[in-house]
C-alpha positions in Angstrom: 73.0 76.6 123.6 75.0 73.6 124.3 76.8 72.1 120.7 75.0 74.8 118.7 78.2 76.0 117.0 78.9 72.4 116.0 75.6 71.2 114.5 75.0 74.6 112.3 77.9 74.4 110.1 76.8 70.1 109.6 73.7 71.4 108.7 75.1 74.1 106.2 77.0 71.3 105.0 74.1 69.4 104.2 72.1 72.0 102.6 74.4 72.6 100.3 75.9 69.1 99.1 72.7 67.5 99.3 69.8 69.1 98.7 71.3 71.5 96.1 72.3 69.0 94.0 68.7 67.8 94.3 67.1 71.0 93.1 69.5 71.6 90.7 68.5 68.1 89.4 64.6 69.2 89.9 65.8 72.9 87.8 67.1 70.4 84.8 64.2 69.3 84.2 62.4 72.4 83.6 63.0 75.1 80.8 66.5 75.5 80.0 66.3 79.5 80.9 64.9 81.2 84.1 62.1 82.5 82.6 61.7 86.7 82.0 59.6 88.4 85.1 56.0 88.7 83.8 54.8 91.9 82.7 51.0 93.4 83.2 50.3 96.4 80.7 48.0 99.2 82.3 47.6 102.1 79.9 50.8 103.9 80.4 52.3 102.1 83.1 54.0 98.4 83.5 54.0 96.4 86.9 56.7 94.4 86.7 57.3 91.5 89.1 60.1 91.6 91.8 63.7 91.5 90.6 66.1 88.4 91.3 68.1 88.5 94.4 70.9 87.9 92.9 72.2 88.5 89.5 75.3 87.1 87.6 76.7 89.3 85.1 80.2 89.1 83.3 81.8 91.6 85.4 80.2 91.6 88.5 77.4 90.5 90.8 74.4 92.5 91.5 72.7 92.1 95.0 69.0 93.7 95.0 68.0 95.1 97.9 64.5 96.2 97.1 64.2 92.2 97.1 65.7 91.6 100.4 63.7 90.5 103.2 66.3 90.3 105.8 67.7 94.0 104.5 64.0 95.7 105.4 64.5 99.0 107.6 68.6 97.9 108.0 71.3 100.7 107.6 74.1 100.7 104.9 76.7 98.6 106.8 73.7 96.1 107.7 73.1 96.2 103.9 77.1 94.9 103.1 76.6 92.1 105.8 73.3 90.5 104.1 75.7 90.7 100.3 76.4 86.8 99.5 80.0 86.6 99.3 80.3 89.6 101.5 82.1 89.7 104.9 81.7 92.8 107.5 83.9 92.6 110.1 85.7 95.0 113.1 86.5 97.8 110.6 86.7 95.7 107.6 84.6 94.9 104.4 86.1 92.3 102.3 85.0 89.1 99.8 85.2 85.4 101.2 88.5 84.1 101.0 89.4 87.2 98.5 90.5 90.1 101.0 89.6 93.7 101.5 87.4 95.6 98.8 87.0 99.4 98.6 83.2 101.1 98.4 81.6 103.5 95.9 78.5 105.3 95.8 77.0 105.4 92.4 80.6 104.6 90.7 82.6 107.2 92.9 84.8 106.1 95.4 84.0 107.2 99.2 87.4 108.0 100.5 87.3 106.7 103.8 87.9 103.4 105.6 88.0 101.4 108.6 85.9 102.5 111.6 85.4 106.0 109.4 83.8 104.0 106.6 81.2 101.9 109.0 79.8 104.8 110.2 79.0 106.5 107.2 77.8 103.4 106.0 75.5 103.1 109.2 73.9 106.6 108.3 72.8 105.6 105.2 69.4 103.6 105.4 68.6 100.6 102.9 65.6 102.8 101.8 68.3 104.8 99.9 69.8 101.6 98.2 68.5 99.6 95.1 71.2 97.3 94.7 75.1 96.8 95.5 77.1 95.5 92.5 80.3 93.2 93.9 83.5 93.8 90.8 86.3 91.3 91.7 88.2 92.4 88.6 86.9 95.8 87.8 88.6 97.2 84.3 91.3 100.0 84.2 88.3 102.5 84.1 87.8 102.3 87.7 90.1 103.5 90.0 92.6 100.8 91.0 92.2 100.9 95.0 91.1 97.8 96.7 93.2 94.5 97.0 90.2 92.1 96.0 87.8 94.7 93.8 85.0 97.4 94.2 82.0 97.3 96.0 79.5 99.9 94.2 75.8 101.6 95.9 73.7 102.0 93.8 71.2 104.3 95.4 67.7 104.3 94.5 66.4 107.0 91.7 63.1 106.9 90.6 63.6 106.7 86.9 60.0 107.7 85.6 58.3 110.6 84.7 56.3 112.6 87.6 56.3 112.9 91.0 57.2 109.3 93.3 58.8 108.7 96.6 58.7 106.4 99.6 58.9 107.2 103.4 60.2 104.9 105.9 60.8 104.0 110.1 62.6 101.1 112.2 63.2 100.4 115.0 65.8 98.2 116.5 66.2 96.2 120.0 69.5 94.8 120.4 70.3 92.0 122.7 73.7 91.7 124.6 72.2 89.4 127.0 69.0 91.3 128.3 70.4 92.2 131.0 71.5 96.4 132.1 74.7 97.4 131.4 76.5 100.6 132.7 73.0 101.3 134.1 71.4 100.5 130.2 68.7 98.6 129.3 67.5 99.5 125.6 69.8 99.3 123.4 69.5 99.4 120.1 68.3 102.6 117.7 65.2 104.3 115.5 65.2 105.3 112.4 63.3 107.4 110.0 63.9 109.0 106.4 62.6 109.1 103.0 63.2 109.7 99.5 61.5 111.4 96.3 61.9 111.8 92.6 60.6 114.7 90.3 60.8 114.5 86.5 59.5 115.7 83.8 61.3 116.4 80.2 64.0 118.4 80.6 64.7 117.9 84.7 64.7 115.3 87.4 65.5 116.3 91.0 66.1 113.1 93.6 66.8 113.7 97.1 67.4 111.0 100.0 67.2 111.7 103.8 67.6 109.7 106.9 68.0 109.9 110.6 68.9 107.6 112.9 69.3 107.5 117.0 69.8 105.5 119.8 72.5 103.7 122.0 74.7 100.6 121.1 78.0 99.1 122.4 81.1 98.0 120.3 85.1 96.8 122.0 87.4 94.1 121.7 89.5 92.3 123.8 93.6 91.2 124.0 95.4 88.6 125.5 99.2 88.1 125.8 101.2 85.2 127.2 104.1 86.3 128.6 106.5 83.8 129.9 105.9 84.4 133.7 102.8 86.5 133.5 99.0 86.3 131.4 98.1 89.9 130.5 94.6 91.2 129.4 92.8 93.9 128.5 88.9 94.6 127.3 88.0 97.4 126.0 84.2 98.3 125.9 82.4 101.1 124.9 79.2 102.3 125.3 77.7 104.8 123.1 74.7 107.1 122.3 74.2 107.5 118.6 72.9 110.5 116.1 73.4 110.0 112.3 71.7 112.1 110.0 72.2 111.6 105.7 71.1 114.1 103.3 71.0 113.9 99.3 70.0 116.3 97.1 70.5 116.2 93.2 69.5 117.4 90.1 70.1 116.7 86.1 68.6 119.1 83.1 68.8 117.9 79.7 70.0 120.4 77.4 69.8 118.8 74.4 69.1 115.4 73.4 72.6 114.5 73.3 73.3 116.7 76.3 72.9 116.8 79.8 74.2 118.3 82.9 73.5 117.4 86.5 74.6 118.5 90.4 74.5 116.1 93.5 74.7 116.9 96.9 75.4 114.7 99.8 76.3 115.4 103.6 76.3 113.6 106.6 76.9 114.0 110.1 77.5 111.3 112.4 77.8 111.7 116.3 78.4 109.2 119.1 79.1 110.4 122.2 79.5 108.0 125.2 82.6 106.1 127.5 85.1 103.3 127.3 85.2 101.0 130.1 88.6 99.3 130.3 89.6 96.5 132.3 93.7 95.4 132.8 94.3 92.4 134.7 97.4 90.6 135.1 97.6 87.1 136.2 100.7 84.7 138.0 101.5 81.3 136.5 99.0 80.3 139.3 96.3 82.3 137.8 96.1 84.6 140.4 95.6 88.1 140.2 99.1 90.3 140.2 97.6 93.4 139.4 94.7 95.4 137.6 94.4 98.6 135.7 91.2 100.1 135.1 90.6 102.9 133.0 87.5 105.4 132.0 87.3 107.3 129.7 84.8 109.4 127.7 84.8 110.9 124.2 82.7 112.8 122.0 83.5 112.2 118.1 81.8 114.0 115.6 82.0 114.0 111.9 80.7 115.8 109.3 81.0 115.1 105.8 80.2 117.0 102.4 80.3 115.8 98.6 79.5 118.0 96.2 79.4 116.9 92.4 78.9 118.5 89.2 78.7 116.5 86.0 78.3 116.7 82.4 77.3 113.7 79.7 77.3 114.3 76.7 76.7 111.8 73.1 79.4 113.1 70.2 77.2 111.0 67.9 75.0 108.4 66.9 77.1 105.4 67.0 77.9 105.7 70.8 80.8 107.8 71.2 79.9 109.8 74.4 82.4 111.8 76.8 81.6 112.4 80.4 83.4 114.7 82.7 82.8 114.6 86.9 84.1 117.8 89.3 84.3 116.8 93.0 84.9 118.0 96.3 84.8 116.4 99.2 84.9 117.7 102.6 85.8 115.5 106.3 85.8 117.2 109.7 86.1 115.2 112.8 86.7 116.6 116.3 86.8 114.6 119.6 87.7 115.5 123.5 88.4 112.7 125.9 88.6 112.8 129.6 90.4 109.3 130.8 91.5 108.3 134.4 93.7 105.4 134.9 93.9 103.7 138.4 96.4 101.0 139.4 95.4 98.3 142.1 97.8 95.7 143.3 96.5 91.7 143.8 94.4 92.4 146.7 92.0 94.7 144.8 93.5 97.5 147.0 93.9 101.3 145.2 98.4 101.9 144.6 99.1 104.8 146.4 100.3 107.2 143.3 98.6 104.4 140.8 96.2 106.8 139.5 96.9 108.9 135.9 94.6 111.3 134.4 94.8 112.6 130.6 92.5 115.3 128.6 92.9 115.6 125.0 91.4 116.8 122.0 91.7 116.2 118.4 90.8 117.2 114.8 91.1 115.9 111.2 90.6 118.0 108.4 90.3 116.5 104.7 89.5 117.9 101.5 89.7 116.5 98.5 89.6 118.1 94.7 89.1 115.5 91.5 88.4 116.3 88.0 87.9 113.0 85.9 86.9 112.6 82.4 86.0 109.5 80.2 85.8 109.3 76.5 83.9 105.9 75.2 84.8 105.8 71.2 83.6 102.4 69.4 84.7 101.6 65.9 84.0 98.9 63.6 86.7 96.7 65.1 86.5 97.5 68.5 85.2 99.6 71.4 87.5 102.0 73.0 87.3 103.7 75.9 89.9 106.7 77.3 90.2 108.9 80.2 91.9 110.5 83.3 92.0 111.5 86.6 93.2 114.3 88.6 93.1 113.8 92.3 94.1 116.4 94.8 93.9 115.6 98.8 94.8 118.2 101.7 94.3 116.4 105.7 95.3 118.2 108.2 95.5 116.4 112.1 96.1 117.3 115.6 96.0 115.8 118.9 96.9 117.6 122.2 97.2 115.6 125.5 97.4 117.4 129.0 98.2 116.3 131.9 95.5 116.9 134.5 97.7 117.2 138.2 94.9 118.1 140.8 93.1 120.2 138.4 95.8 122.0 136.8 96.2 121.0 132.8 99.7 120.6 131.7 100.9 120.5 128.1 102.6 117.2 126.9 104.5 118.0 124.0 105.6 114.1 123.6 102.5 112.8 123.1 101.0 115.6 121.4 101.5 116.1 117.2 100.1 118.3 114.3 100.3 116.9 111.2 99.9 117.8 107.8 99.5 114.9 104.9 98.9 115.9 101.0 98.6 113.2 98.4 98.5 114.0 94.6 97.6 111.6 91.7 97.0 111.8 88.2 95.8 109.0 86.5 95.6 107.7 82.8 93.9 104.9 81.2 92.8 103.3 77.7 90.4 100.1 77.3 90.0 97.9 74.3 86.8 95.3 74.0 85.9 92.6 71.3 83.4 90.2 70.2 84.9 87.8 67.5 82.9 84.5 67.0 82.4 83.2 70.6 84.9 85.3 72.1 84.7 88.2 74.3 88.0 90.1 75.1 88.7 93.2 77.1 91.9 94.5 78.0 92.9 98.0 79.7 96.1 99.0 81.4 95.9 102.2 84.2 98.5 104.4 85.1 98.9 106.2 88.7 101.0 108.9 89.5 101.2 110.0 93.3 103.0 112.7 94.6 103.0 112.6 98.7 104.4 114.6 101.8 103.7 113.9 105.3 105.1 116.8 107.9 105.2 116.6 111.6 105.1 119.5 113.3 105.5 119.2 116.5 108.0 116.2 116.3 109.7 118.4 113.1 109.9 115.9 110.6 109.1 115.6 107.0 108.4 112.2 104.8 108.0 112.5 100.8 106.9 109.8 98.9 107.2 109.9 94.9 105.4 106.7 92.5 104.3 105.8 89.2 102.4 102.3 89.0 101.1 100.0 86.0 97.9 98.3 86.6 96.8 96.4 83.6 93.5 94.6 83.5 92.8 91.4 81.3 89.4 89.4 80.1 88.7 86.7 77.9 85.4 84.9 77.7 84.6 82.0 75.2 80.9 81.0 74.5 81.4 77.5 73.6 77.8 77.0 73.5 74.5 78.5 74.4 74.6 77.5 78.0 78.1 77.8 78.6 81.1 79.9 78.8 84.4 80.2 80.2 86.1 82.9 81.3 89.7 84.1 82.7 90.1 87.3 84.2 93.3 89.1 85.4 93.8 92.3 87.4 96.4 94.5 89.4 95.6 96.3 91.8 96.6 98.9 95.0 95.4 99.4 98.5 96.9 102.9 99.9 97.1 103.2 103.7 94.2 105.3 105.8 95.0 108.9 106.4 95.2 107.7 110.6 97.4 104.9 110.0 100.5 107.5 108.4 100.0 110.1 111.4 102.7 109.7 114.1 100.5 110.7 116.5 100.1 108.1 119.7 95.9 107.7 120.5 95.9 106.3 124.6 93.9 103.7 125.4 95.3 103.0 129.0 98.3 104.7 130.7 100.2 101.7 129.4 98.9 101.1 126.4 98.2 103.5 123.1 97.6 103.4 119.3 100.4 105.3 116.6 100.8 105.6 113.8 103.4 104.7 110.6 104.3 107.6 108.5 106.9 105.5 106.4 103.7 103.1 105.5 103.8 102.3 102.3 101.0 100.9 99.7 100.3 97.3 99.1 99.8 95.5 96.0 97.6 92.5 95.0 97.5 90.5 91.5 94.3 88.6 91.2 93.7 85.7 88.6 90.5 83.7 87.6 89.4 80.9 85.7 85.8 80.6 85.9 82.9 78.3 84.3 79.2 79.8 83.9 76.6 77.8 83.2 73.4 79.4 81.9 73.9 82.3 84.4 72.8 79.8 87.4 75.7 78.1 88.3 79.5 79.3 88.7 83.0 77.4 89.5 86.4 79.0 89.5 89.7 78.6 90.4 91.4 82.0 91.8 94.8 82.7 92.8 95.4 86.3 94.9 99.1 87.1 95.6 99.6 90.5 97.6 103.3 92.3 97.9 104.3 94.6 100.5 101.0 93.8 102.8 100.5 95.5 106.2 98.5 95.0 109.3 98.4 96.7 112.4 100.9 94.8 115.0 100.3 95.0 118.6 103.9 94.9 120.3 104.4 94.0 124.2 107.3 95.1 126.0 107.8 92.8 128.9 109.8 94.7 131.2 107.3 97.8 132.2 103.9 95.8 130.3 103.8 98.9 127.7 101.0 97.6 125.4 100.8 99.4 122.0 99.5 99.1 117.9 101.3 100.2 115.1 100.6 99.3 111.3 103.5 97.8 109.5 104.9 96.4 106.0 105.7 92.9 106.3 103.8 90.7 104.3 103.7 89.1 101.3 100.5 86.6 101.3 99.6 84.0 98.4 96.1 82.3 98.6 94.3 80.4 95.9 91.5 78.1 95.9 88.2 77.3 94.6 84.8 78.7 94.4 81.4 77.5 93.5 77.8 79.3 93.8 74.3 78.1 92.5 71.4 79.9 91.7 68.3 78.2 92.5 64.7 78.9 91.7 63.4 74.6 91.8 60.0 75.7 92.9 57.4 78.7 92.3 57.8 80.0 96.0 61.8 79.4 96.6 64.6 81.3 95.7 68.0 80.1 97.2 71.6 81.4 96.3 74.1 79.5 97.6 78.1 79.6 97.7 81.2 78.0 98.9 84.7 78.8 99.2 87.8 76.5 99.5 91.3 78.0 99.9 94.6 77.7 101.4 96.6 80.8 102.6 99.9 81.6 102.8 101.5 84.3 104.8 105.1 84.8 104.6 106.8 87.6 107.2 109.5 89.9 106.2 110.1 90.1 110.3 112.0 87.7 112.2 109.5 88.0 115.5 106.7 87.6 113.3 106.5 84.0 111.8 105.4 83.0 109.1 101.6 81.4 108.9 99.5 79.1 106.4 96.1 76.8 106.6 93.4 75.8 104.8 89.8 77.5 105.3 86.2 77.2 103.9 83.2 79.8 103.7 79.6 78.3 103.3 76.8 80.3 102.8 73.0 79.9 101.8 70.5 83.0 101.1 66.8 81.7 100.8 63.6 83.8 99.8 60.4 81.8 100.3 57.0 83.0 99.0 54.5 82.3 101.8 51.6 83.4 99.3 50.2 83.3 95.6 51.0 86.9 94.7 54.2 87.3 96.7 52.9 89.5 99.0 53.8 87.4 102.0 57.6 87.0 101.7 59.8 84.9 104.3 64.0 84.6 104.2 66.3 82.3 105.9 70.1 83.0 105.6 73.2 81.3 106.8 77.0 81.8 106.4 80.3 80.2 108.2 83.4 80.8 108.2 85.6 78.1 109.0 89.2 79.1 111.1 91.3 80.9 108.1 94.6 82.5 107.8 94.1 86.4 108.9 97.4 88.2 108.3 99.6 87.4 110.3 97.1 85.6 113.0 94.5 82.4 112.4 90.6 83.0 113.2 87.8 80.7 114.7 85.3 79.8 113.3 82.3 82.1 113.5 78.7 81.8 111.5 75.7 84.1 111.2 71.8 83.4 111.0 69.6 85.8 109.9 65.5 85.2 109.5 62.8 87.6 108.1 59.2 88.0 107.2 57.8 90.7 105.0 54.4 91.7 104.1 52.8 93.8 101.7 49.7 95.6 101.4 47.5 99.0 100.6 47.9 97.4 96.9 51.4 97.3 97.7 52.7 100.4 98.9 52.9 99.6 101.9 55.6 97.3 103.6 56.2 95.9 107.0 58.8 93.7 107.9 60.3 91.9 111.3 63.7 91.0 110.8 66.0 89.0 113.6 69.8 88.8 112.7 72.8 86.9 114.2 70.0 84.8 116.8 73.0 83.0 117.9 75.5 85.5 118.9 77.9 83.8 117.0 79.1 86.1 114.0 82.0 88.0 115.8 85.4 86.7 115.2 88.3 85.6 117.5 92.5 85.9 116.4 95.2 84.3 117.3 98.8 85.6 116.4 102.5 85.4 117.8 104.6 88.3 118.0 107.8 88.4 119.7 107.5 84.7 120.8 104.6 85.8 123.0 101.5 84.6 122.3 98.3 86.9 121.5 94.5 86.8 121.2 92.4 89.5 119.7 88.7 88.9 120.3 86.0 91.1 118.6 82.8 92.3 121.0 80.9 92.4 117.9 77.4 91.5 119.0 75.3 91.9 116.4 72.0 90.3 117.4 69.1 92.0 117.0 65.2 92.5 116.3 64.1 95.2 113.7 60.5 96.0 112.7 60.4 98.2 109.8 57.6 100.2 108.0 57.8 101.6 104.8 55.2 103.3 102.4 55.6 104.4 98.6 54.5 108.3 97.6 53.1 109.2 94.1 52.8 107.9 90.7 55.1 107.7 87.5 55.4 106.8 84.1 58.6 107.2 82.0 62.3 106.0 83.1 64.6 108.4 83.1 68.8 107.9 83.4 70.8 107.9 86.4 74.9 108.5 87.0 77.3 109.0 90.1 79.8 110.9 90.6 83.9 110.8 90.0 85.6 110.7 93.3 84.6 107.5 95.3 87.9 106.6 95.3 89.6 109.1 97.6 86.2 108.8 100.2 87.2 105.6 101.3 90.8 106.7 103.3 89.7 109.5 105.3 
């Protein structure tokens, strides 16, 4: 659509400097506080109206997804992407001009990341999830991983008393240009699953299920200038999907003071399909030198098991309570790829010997022990909280390449590798928290030991890595009147490499080109400071400043002698960004709800490397989230939502600018238990992302194939009855879940 990508951010732009400030103006004028959701008594049991969008707290901002329109029948990684503020990426979940955050599920950490992450994300179903809480500056209680804060699930628990549940389906037809593709027409997936609730005085069992199937293509794309020759590669894959989430869990309340619980929670996640890869290389004319192509299939699957066992338990009646969490969590991922490379010169005609052929297969192994325990303690003068962490983790890798020579597999011991990689930590940490007057303080310092030893089998060599880090955490809030408060917040913070990223291990792509990893990575650091207004929990400015020491970033490094292509992560970076931030919360009219944000800053990137150079430029992030009542009673809900990105600073490289826009309509009926929704995301095909970098004076350009466009109708229906809340907790090792 000619000048589409022009004209949508203008009329972002004008959305949210002119006819916000209108509403807001039209808000003014009515009561001075949103007004309390209405509440109809019947008997025993309260219908209470739907829940905000978003809500504004102190510490964090909560996103509810039972209230989404656009989130209907999505999966968990679909769920991150409709999160205001939130940014879902190739491999990456960060905050808007902030950076990279870590996830947990019901406070515990899930230790894995990157491509890992997304797909245990995508086998989750937004059935599961009653709202994701976004911590920017999370206090010494929580685990320091994550450069720009936490992200934490919070799955759905039925918290009254009886029997209650909900069963739901989706399907989803996505569009990358209607038109077959390696012999494929329908893509996209299906989805069912449910989830229940039993209580009754002493016990509550939950449990959550889901399945998902279907087929769905992902790949990128690199470019490199070289002086006397334009090299590319795209790399496409196409790929049947099987997902299946379980979650079984149970509390009994010993005492009134006392109880004890167990949680369950296992996934498998399978997608089995081929990589298409395409290698041209082009003259200063433009015309074609040469061209690779490569095949390949592969057939990754994961399974994953969490097991939890937790005890809670109130030392008194003026609050003192101590909690303990035992974990274990189990990752095994195997894969087997067949690949064929064949040369062809500039006439499209097959090289005679051009032709190299690979098998390989792999294995990861993790399992991870924690033991945590927290101690809460108030007093008269303040409230005190105390704990620790122990933190064992055992992964164990392999990969072994052969040769295939007309049928007969030989071993290749120098690309092959075992490796072994064990990370210890124990953790300490003490909080203080104050009211005085108009003041609200909070301070908390953590302390991380990790012990860590990386061996290398098969190229026989051994890496140990000893630490102890500080991370304080500092808040200060003054209510300087009923509306208003300030508030300045500072935090410290780590983000550890991936298990995959410190394996020397070399992952081929091409013949010519291949993935390894860094076992001398080190962590990097970020120290995050805010100074933020709030006005009557509506509207919100600050001023933020992020510095991060010792970052890394996967480099892709071309040798222009034999065009040997390959990515490797690196420390090399030492990034400052600061800018400002405003969001509005906007309810001007009966049947409109619209949350809207934007983000100015200016990054810095300075390179340790002398053929990396340095990098720095302004960006802005817009975005708009609207919920529009198309009836009295709210049964008939509608949603518009829009974000941009404007080009920013990405590491080392500088983006485009890319924008999403998502629409929705919900219904609901059977006296609402039942709910049907038709949801169309990213209609322009414009929210994947495009990089430009320099490295070794050669130009590159690394372009994600992240099509996202799509059309999902959803059904979902709500089982029993209930009538008393009960509590719900997590678990203690989200933490470690997120590397694997």
């Amino acid at each position: 659509m000619p000048g589409t990508k022009n004209l949508l951010p203008v009329f972002l732009l004008a959305e949210l400097f002119l006819i916000t400030p209108v509403l807001a103006h039209a808000q003014q004028s009515a009561k001075d506080t949103v007004p309390p959701p209405k509440v109809r008594q019947l008997s025993e049991i309260s219908v209470v109206q739907q829940k905000a969008l978003v809500e504004r707290k102190t510490d964090r901002v909560i996103y509810n997804v039972t209230s989404s329109v656009t989130a209907a029948g999505a999966n968990g990684l679909e769920v991150m992407a409709r999160v205001p503020g939130l940014r879902v990426t190739d491999n990456l979940i960060a905050i808007a001009g902030r950076g990279a955050v870590k996830v947990m599920i019901n406070g515990r950490i899930i230790p894995l990341a990157g491509e890992d992450l997304q797909r245990y994300l995508k086998s989750m179903s937004a059935g599961e999830i009653a709202r994701v809480e976004v911590m920017s500056n999370p206090s010494a209680a929580y685990d320091a991983d994550g450069n720009a804060g936490l992200i934490n699930i919070v799955t759905r628990r039925d918290r009254n008393q009886g029997f209650s549940g909900e069963i739901q389906a989706s399907g989803k037809l996505s569009d990358y240009g209607f038109k077959p593709l390696y012999g494929v027409t329908n893509y996209g997936t299906a989805a069912a699953g449910g989830n229940f609730s039993y209580n009754t005085n002493k016990w509550s069992f939950y449990g959550n299920l889901n399945y998902e199937h279907g087929r769905f293509l992902e790949g990128f794309g690199i470019d490199l200038q070289y002086p006397n020759q334009f090299w590319s590669q795209t790399d496409t894959g196409n790929y049947k999907i099987r997902n299946l989430n379980l979650v079984l869990g149970t509390d009994y309340k010993i005492s009134n003071r006392t109880t004890i619980g167990f949680n369950y929670s296992g996934a498998r996640t399978a997608y089995i399909g081929d990589d298409h890869v395409n290698n041209p290389v082009y003259n200063t004319r433009g015309q074609l030198d040469s061209l690779l192509r490569t095949f390949a299939t592969y057939q990754p699957v994961a399974w994953s098991t969490g097991l939890n066992l937790h005890l809670v338990t109130r030392l008194d009646s003026s609050g003192r309570q101590l909690s303990v969490d035992a974990d274990y969590f189990n990752y095994y991922r195997t894969d087997q790829s067949d690949f064929i490379s064949q040369r062809y010169d500039g006439k499209g005609d097959a090289i005679a010997n051009g032709t190299t052929k690979y098998f390989d297969t792999n294995k990861q192994a993790i399992n991870i022990y924690t033991l945590k325990a927290d101690l809460q303690w108030p007093t008269a003068f303040a409230n005190y909280a105390f704990g620790g962490k122990l933190s064992f983790i055992d992964n164990y890798s392999n990969v072994f390449y052969y040769k295939n020579l007309h049928g007969e597999m030989e071993y290749d011991k120098n690309l092959s590798n075992e490796y072994d990689y064990t990370e210890n930590t124990q953790a300490v940490y003490a909080t203080a928290s104050k009211e005085a007057g108009k003041w609200k303080l909070n301070a908390g310092l953590r302390m991380e030991a990790t012990q860590t030893k990386g061996v290398s089998h098969v190229q026989d060599k051994t890496m140990n890595n000893n630490y102890v880090k500080l991370f304080p955490s500092f808040s200060a809030a003054w209510n300087y009147n009923d509306n208003n408060h300030l508030a300045f917040t500072f935090g410290k913070r780590i983000n550890r490499p991936v298990f995959w990223d410190l394996n020397p291990y070399k992952s081929l792509t091409t013949a010519y080109s291949y993935l390894e990893g860094n076992p001398y990575l080190q962590p990097e650091y970020n120290s995050n400071f805010e100074l933020s207004h709030h006005w009557r929990e509506r509207f919100t400015a600050a001023a933020f400043l992020n510095i991060t020491n010792n970052g890394f970033n996967r480099i892709t490094m071309a040798m222009p002698d034999d065009h040997t292509v390959y990515t490797t992560p690196l420390n090399f970076l030492k990034i400052y960004r600061y800018g400002l931030s405003a969001s509005a919360t906007l309810q001007p009219l009966p049947w409109l709800e619209s949350i809207n944000q934007v983000t100015g800053y200016h990054t810095a990137a300075r390179s340790a490397l002398p053929n990396i150079p340095n990098i720095d430029g302004m960006s802005l992030y817009l975005a708009t989230n609207n919920n529009i009542a198309l009836n009295k009673h709210k049964t008939l809900m509608a949603a518009l939502n829009f974000w941009c990105q404007f080009p920013e600073v990405d590491h080392n490289g500088k983006s485009n600018t890319y924008y999403n826009m998502d629409l929705g309509i919900k219904a609901l009926c059977l006296q609402n238990r039942m709910s049907i929704a038709l949801n169309g995301a990213d209609l322009f095909r414009s929210s994947a992302s495009i990089v430009r970098s320099e490295v070794n004076y050669i130009p590159q350009t690394f372009t994600h194939f992240q099509v996202n466009r799509h059309i999902r109708l959803s059904v979902s229906y709500k089982l029993g009855q209930s009538t008393r809340k009960r509590e719900i907790r997590g678990t203690g090792n989200e933490e470690e879940k997120k590397r694997t």
